[in-house]
SEVEXKOL-826647 format. One record per residue: residue in one letter; x, z, y of N, C-alpha, C, O in turn. Coordinates in pm, whole numbers, plus 50000, padded with zeros to 5 digits. Example, Ala and Ser with C-alpha at 12.3 -4.5 7.8 and 13.67 -1.06 7.14 Angstrom:
a513195078049431512305078049550513205078049670514245084649668
s512855070849775513675071449894512905078750003513415080450114
This chain:
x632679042956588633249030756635632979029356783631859032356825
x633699025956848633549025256964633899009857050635039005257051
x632639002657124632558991657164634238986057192634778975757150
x634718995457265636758990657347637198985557236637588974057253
x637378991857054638078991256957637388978356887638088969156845
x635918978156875635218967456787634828955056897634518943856857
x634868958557030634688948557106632658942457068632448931657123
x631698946657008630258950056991629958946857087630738950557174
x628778938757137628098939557255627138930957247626908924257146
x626468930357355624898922857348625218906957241624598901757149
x626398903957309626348888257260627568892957132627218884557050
x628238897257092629218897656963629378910956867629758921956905
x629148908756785628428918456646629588922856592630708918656621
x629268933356495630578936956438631018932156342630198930356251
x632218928656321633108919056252632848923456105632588935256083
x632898913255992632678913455902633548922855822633148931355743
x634908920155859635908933755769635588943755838636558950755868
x634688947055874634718965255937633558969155849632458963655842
x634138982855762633278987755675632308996655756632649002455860
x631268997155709629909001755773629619014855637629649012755516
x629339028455710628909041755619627849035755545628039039555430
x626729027755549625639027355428626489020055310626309023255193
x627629007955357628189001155236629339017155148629969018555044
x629099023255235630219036955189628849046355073629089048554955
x627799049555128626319057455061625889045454936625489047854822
x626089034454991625359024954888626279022154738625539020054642
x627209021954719628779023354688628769033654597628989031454478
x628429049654659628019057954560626569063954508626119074854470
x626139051254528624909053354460623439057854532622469063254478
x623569054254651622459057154757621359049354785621769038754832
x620029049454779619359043954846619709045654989620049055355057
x619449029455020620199031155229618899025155259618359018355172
x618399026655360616669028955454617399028755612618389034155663
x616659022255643617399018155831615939012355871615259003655818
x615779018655960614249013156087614929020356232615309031156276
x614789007256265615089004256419616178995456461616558984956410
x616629001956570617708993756594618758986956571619688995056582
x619178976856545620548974356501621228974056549621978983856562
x621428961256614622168959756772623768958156729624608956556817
x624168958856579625238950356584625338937656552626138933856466
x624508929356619624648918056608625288909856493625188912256373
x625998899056556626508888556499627488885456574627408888656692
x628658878656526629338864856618628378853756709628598848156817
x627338853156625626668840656670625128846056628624778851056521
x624238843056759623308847456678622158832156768621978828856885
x621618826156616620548815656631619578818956662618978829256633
x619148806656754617688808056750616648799656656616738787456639
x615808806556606614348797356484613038800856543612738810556613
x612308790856501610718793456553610188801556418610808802756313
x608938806456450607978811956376606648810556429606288808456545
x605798812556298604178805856375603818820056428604318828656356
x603248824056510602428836156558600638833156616600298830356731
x599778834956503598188831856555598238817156596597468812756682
x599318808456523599138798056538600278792656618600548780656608
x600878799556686601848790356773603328795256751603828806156721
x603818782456779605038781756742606348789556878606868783756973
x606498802356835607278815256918609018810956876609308809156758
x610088809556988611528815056976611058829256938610088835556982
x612258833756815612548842356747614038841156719614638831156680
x614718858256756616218861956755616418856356579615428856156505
x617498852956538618018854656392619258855556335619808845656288
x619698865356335621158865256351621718860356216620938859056121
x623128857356203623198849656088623148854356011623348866356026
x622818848855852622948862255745623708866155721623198876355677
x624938867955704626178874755720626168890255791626518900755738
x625788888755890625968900156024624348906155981623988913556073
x623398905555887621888910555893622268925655819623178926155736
x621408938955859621388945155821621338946755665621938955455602
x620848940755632620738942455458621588937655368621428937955246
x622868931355450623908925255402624938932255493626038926855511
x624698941955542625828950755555625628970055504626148980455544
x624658966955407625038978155331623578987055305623428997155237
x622268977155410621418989555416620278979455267620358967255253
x619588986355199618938977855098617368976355183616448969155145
x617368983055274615928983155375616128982255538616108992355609
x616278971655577616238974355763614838967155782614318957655722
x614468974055873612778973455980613258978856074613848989556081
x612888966756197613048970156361613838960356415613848948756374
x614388963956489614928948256596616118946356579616838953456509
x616448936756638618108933856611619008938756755620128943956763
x618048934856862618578936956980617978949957020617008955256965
x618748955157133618658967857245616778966057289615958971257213
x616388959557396615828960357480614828952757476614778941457526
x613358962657373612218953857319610898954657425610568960957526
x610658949857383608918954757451608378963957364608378959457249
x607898975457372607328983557256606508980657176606418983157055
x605668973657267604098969957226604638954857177604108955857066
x605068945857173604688929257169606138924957089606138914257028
x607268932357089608188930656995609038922756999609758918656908
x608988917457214609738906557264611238913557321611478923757385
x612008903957272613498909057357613138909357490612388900857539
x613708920057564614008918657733615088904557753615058895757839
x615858906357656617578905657657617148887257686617268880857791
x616728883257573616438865957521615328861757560615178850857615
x614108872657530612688865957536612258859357435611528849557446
x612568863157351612138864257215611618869457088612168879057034
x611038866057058610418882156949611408886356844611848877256774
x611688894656829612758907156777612228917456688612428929556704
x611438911056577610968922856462610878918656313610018911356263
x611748923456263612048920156126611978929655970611898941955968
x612018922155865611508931855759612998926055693612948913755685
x614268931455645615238920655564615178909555606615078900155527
x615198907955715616068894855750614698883455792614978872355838
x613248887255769612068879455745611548880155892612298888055949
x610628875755976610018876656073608858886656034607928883155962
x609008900356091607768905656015606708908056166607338910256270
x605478907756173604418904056268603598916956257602468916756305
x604128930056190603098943456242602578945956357603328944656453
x601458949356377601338948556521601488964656563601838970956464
x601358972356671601588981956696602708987556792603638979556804
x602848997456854603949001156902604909006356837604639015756762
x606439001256849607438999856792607449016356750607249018056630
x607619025456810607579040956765607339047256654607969053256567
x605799043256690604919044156559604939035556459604689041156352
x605149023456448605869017356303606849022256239606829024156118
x607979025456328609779025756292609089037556165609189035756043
x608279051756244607989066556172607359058856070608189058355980
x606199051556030605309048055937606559047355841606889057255775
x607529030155834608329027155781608619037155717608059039955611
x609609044655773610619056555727609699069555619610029076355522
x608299067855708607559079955595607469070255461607779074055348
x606939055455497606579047755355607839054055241607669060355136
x609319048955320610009044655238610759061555160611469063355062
x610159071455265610769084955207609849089555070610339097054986
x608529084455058607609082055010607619072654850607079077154749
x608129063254853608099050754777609789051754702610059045354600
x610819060954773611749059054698611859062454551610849065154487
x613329062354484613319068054373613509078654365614739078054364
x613289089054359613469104354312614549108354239615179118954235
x614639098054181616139103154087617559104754104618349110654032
x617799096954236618469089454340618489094454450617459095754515
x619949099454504620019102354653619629091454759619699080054714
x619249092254884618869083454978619429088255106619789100055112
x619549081255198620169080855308618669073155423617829066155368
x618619075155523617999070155638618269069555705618809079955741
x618279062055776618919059155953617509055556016616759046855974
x617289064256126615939057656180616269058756321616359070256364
x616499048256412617039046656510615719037756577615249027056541
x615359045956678614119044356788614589039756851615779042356867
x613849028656934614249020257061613839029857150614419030157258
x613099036557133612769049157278613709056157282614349057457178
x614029061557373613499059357538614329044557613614579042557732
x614579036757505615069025657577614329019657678613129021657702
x615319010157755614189000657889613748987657798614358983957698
x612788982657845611698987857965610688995357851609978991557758
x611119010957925610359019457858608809018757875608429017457991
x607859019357778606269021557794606079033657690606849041157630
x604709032057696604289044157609602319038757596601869030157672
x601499045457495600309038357500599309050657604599539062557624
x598519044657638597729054657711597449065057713597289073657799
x597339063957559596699085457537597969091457591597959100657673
x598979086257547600709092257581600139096557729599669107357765
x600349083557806600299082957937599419096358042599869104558122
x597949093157990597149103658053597649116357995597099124658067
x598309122457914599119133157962599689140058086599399151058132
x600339133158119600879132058226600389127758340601389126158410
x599349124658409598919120058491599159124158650599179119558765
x599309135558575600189145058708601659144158793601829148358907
x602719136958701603829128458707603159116658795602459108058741
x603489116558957603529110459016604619097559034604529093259149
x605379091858972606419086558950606219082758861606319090858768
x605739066258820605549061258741606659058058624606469057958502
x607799055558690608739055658565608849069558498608879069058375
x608909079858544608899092758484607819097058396607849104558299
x606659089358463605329094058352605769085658235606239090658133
x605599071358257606579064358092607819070458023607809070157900
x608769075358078609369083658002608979096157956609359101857854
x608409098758017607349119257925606599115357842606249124257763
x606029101957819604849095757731605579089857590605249089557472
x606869084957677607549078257537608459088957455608379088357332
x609409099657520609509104757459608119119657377608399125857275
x607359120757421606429125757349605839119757244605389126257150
x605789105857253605599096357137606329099557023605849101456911
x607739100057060608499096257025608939111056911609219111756792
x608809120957016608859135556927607319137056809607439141156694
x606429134156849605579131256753605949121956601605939126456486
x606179111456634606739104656524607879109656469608009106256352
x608579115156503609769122356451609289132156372609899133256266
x608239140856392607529155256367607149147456223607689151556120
x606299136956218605649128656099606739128656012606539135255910
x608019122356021609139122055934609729133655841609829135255719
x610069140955955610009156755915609289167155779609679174755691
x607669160055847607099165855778606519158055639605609162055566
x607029150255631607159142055473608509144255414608839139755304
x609219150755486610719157055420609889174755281609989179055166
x609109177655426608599189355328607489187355261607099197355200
x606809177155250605609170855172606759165955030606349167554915
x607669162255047608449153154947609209163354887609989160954795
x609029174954934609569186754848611559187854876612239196654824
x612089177654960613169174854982613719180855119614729175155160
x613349188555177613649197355253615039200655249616019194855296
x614889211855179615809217455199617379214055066617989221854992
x617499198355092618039188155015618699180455099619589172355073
x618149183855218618219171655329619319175355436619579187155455
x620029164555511620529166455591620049160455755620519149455786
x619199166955851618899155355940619869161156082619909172356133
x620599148256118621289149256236620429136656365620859135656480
């Protein structure tokens, strides 16, 4: 699909008659699994509070209509919007916190990277066996404003160019957590079952 044809963008989601591939996998019988990004929005997307350590935080919520789990996936974890903070789970975009479990405010703490992989190993992990599955695991890395956590970082220390050292840190993160996924494909005996693009 392409933004010109669906018209998609920060502020307008994809339209309700446009069929989405997990409602196509789910349809014939698929477990559908999605961590990360969504980013097709809504028509309209509200704002709600949530308590965080006590205080009352703006939080993105797009309507239920337009939520991942009502367009086909039976599991979305990760943000709704493009452009998070890795670490703190705040939109660039709104300034708002942007991390959800089905549609719920979910409050993991951690860098987004390393959750999205956890997620995806849980759920490659926890599925049914009997049952084909599908995953979509769509990383906000190397999105802006790219970070990465320290150990990443001192890698690189030699990368004089601070934006460049955050990008060698995040995508190294980022290939790490991927490696984790991978390798619960061949822990899960589903290897060579699998299709990963």
């Amino acid at each position: 699909m392409k933004p010109v044809r669906t018209s998609v963008n920060n502020s307008r989601g994809l339209d309700l008659y446009e069929h989405t591939l997990p409602q196509t996998f789910k349809a014939a019988g698929y477990q559908t699994f999605m961590c990360g990004k969504w980013h097709l929005g809504g028509l309209y997307n509200t704002d709600t509070n949530t308590l965080i350590n006590g205080v009352s935080v703006p939080v993105i919520r797009e309507n239920v209509e337009y939520q991942p789990q009502n367009r086909g996936w039976d599991v979305h974890y990760g943000e709704y919007t493009g452009a998070i903070n890795y670490l703190t789970h705040v939109s660039q975009e709104f300034g708002q916190y942007d991390w959800w479990l089905n549609g719920q405010t979910n409050l993991d703490a951690g860098w987004s990277t390393d959750l999205l992989a956890d997620k995806a190993v849980q759920l490659l992990q926890q599925r049914d066996p009997s049952k084909p599955a599908v995953l979509y695991l769509a990383f906000n890395a190397v999105h802006g404003p790219v970070s990465a956590p320290t150990n990443y970082l001192n890698k690189y220390l030699s990368v004089t160019n601070v934006n460049r050292r955050a990008t060698l840190a995040a995508i190294d993160q980022m290939d790490v957590a991927i490696g984790r996924v991978l390798a619960t494909l061949d822990a899960e005996g589903i290897t060579t079952n699998t299709i990963v693009t």
